[in-house]
PAKOLNU-124294 format. One record per residue (C-alpha): chain; y, z, x. Coordinates in Angstrom, 2 decimals, always signed. Example, Ala and Ser with C-alpha at 12.3 -4.5 7.8 and 13.67 -1.06 7.14 Angstrom:
! residues 2
(A, (-4.50, +7.80, +12.30))
(A, (-1.06, +7.14, +13.67))
! end
This chain:
! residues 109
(A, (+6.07, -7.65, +9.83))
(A, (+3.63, -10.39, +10.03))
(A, (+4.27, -14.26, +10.62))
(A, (+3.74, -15.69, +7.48))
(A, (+3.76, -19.60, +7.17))
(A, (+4.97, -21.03, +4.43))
(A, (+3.15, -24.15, +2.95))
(A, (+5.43, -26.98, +2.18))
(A, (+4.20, -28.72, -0.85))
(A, (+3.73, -32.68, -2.07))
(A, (+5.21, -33.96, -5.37))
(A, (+1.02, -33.81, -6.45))
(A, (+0.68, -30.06, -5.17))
(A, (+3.88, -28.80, -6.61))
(A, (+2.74, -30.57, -10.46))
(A, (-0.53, -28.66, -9.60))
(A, (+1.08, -25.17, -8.66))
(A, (+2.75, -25.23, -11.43))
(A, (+0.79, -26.08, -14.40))
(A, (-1.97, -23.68, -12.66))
(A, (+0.73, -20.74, -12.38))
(A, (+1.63, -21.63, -16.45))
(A, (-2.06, -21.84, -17.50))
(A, (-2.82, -18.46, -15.48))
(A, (+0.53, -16.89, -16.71))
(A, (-0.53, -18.08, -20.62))
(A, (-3.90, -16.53, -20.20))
(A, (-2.56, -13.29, -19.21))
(A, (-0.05, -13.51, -22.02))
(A, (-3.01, -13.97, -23.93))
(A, (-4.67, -10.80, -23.28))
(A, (-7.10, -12.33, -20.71))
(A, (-7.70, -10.13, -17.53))
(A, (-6.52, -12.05, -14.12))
(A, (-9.01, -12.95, -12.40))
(A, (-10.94, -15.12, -15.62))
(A, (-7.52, -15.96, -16.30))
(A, (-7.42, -17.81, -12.85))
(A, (-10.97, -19.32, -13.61))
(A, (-9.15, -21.84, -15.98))
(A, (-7.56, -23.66, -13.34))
(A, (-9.02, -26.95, -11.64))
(A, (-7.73, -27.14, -7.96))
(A, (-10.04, -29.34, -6.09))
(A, (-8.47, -27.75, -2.62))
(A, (-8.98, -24.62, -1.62))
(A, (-6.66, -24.03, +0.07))
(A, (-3.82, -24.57, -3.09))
(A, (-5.88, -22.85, -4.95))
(A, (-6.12, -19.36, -3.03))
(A, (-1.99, -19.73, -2.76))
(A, (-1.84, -20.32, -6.29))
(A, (-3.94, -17.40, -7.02))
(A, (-2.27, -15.06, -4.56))
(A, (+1.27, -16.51, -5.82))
(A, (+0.25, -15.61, -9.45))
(A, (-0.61, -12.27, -8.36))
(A, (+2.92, -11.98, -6.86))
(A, (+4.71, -13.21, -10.10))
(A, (+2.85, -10.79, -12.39))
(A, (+3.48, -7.83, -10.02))
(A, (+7.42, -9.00, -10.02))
(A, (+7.37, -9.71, -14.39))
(A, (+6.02, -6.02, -14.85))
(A, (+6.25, -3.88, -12.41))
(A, (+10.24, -5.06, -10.96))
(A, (+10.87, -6.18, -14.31))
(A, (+9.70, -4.52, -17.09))
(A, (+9.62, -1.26, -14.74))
(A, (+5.34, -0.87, -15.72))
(A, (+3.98, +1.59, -12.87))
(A, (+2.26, -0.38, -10.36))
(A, (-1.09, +1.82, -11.94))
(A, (-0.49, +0.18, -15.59))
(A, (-0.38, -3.20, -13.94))
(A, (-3.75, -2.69, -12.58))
(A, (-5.04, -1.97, -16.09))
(A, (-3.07, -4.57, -17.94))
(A, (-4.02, -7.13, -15.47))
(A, (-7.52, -6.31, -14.73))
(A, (-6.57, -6.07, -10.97))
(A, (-8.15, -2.81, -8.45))
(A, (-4.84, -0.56, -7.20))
(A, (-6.07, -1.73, -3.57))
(A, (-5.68, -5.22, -4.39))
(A, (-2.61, -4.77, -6.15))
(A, (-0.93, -2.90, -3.78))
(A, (-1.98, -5.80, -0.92))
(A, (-0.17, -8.30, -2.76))
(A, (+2.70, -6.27, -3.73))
(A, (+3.44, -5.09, -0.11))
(A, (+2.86, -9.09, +0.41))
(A, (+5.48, -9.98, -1.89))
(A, (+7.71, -7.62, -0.18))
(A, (+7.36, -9.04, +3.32))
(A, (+7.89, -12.56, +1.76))
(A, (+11.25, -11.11, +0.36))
(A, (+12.24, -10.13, +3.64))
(A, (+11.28, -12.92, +5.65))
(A, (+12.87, -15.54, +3.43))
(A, (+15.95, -12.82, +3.73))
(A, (+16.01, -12.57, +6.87))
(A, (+15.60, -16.40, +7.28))
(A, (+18.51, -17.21, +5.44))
(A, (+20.64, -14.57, +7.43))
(A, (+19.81, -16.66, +10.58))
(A, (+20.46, -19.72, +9.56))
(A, (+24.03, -18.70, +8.60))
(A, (+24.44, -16.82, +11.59))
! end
């Protein structure tokens, strides 16, 4: 497993993430493929913005593949995303799971 380190956001950041995550979430609901969905969103920093992409990735993967059981190949077609790409994020999402698992088990402990 990698280090992964988490970005602590400001009241103005988390307003940001999450009207971007809504807007790019509504698009998709919307029939619009991912990646023009994530055009509609205006984050001046870079940074946020490539975390708020990646994170809405994540979501979508967790909304139809975990939840409405879609195979991770339907996904790809409903979303607009390659299998590669896909796949990159979910395993992503995964390690994120474990960490913040694993995290929590050591702070008990």
């Amino acid at each position: 497993m990698t280090d992964i380190i988490y970005k602590n956001y400001n009241e103005d950041e988390e307003n940001i993430y999450k009207r971007s995550i809504d807007t790019i979430r509504s698009n998709i609901n919307n029939g619009i493929k991912f990646d023009l969905a994530c055009e509609f969103i205006d984050v001046k920093d870079e940074e946020l913005r490539r975390l708020i992409i990646d994170d809405a990735l994540k979501i979508e993967i967790a909304e139809l593949h975990y939840g409405q059981g879609l195979s991770l190949r339907d996904v790809s077609k409903r979303i607009g995303v390659s299998m590669e790409r896909l796949l990159k994020a979910n395993t992503e999402m995964i390690e994120d799971i474990m960490n913040t698992s694993t995290d929590g088990f050591d702070q008990i402990h």
